[in-house]
C-alpha positions as CSV (number, residue, x, y, z in Angstrom):
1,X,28.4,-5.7,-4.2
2,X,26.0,-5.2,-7.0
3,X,22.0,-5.9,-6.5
4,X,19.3,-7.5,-8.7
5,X,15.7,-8.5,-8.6
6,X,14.1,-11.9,-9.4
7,X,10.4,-11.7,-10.2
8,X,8.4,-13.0,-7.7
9,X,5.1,-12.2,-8.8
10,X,4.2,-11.1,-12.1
11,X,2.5,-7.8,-13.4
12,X,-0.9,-9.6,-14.6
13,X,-1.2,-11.1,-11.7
14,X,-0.4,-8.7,-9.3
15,X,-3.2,-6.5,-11.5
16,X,-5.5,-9.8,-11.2
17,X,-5.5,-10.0,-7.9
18,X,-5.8,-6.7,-6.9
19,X,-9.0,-6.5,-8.6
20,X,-10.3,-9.8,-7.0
21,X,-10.0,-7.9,-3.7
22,X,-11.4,-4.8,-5.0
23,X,-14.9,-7.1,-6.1
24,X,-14.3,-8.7,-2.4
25,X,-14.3,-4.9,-0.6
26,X,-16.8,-3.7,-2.8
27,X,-19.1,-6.6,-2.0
28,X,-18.3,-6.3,1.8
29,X,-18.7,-2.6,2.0
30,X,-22.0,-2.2,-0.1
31,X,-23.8,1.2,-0.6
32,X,-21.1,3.0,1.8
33,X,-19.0,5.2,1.4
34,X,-15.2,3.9,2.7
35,X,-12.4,5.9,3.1
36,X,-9.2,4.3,2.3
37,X,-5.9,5.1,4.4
38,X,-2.7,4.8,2.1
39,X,0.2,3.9,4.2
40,X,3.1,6.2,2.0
41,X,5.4,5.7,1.0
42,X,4.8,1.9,-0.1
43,X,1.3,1.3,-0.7
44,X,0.7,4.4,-3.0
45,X,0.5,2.3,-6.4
46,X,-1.3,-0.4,-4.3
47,X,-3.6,2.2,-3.2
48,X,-5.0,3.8,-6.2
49,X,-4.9,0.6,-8.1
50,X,-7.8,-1.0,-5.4
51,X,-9.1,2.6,-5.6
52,X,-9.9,2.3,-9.0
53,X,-11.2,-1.0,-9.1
54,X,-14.0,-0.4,-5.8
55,X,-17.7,0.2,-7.1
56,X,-19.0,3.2,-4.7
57,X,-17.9,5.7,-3.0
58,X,-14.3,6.1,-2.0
59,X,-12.4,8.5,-0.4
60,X,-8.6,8.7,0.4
61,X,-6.1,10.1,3.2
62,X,-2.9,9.3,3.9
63,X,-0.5,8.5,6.4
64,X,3.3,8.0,7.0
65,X,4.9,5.0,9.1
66,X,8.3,3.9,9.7
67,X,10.1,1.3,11.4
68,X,12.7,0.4,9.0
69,X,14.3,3.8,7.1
70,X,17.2,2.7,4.8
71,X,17.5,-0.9,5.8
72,X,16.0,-4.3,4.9
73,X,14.8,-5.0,8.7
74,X,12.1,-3.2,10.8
75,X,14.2,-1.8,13.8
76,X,10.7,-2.4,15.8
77,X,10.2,1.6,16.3
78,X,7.0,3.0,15.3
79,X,7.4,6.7,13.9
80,X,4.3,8.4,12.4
81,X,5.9,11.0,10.4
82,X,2.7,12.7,8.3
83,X,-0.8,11.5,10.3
84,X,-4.3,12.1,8.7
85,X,-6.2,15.3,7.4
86,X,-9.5,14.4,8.1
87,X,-11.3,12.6,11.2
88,X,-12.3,9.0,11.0
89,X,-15.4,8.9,13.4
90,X,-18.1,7.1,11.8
91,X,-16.6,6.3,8.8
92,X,-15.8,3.3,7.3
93,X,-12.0,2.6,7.1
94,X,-9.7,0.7,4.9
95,X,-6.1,0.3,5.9
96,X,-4.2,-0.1,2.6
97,X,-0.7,-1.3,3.2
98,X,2.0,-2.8,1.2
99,X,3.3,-5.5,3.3
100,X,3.0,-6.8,6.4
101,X,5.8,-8.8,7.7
102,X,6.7,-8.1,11.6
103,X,3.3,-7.0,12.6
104,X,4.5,-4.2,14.7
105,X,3.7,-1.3,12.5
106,X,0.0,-2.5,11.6
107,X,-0.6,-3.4,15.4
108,X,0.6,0.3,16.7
109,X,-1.3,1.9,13.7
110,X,-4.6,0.1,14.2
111,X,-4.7,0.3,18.0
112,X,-4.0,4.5,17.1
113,X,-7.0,4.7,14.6
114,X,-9.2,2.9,16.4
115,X,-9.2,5.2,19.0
116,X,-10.6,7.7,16.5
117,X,-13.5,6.3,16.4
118,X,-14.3,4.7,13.3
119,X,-17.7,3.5,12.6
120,X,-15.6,-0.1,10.8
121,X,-11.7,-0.7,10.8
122,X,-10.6,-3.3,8.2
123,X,-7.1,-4.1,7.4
124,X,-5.9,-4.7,3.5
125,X,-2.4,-5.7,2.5
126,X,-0.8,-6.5,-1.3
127,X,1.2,-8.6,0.7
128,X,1.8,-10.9,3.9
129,X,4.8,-12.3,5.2
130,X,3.7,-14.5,8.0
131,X,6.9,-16.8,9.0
132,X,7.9,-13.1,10.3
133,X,5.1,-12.0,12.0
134,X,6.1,-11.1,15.7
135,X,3.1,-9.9,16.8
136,X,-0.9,-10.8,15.8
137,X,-2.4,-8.5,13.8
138,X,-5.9,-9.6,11.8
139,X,-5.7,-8.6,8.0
140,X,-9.1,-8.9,5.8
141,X,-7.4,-8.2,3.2
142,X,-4.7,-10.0,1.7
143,X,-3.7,-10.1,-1.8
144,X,-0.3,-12.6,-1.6
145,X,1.4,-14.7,0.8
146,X,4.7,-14.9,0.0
147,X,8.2,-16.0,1.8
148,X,10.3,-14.6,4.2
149,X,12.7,-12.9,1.1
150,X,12.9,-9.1,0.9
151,X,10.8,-7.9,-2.0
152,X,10.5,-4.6,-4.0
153,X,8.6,-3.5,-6.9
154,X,5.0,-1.9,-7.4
155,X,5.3,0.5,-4.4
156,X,8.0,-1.5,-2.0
157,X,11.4,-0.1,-2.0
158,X,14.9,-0.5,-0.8
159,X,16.4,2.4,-0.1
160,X,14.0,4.2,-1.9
161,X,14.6,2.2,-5.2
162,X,13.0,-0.4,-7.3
163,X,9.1,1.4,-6.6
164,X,8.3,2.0,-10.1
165,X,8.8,-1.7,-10.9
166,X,5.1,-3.2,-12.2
167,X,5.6,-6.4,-10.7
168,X,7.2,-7.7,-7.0
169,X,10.4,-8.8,-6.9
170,X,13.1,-10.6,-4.8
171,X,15.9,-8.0,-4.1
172,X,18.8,-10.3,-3.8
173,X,22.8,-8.8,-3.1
174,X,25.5,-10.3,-6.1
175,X,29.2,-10.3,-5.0
């Protein structure tokens, strides 16, 4: 079985719209300072392409999450495998996350920062797969809806391929 990718979204408008909802954030946010949380491994290009694009002050920590390791479906278990360096209290926070599809991930994640005591939690995803969503999770943030296809490219992977593609794709299996 051989693999290929259709482009779903190309790169212009997966920079255009990334910088739409850095003017959006930016606006929201104000004078503050807002720390952004990268998801890894997936949202990195994401990440410190809306980095780039906020006005103000920004600062950035990461986290790891799993649910899905080498397959193409969330196995619905929440692993955090590297959690934050700094605290969040009072701060302003920014989850920055690739996709959101199931909703399990997001909900576990929030419900664990929150309990750190942020002084503003938001939610921001590249992308949102709602005909999958299993459980409610509120994004602010969300750059594209797209269908219920499996998707690589600019940060999302299979396997660990197909990251370094500029544009999001539709990973589909050739016999």
């Amino acid at each position: 079985m051989t693999e290929s990718v259709r482009v779903l979204i190309p790169e212009e408008e997966v920079n255009k719209r990334i910088k739409e909802m850095a003017e959006k954030i930016s606006a929201d946010i104000g004078d503050e300072t807002i720390t952004l949380i990268c998801i890894l491994k997936g949202s990195v290009f994401f990440s410190c392409e809306l980095a780039k694009n906020i006005k103000g002050s920004v600062m950035l920590d990461f986290m790891s999450v799993t649910s899905y390791g080498d397959d193409t479906k969330s196995s619905g278990v929440v692993k955090i495998i590297k959690d934050l360096d700094d605290p969040l209290e009072g701060k302003n926070v920014l989850v920055v996350e690739d996709i959101i599809d199931s909703g399990r991930t997001l909900s576990y994640l929030l419900k664990n920062l929150k309990a750190r005591n942020p002084k503003s939690l938001r939610l921001c995803t590249l992308l949102d797969k709602p005909d999958r969503r299993v459980v409610d999770v509120s994004v602010d943030y969300v750059g594209f809806e797209i269908p219920d296809e499996f998707v690589v490219g600019f940060g999302l992977d299979y396997a660990q391929r197909y990251r370094n593609l500029p544009y999001i794709g539709v990973l589909e299996f050739n016999e």
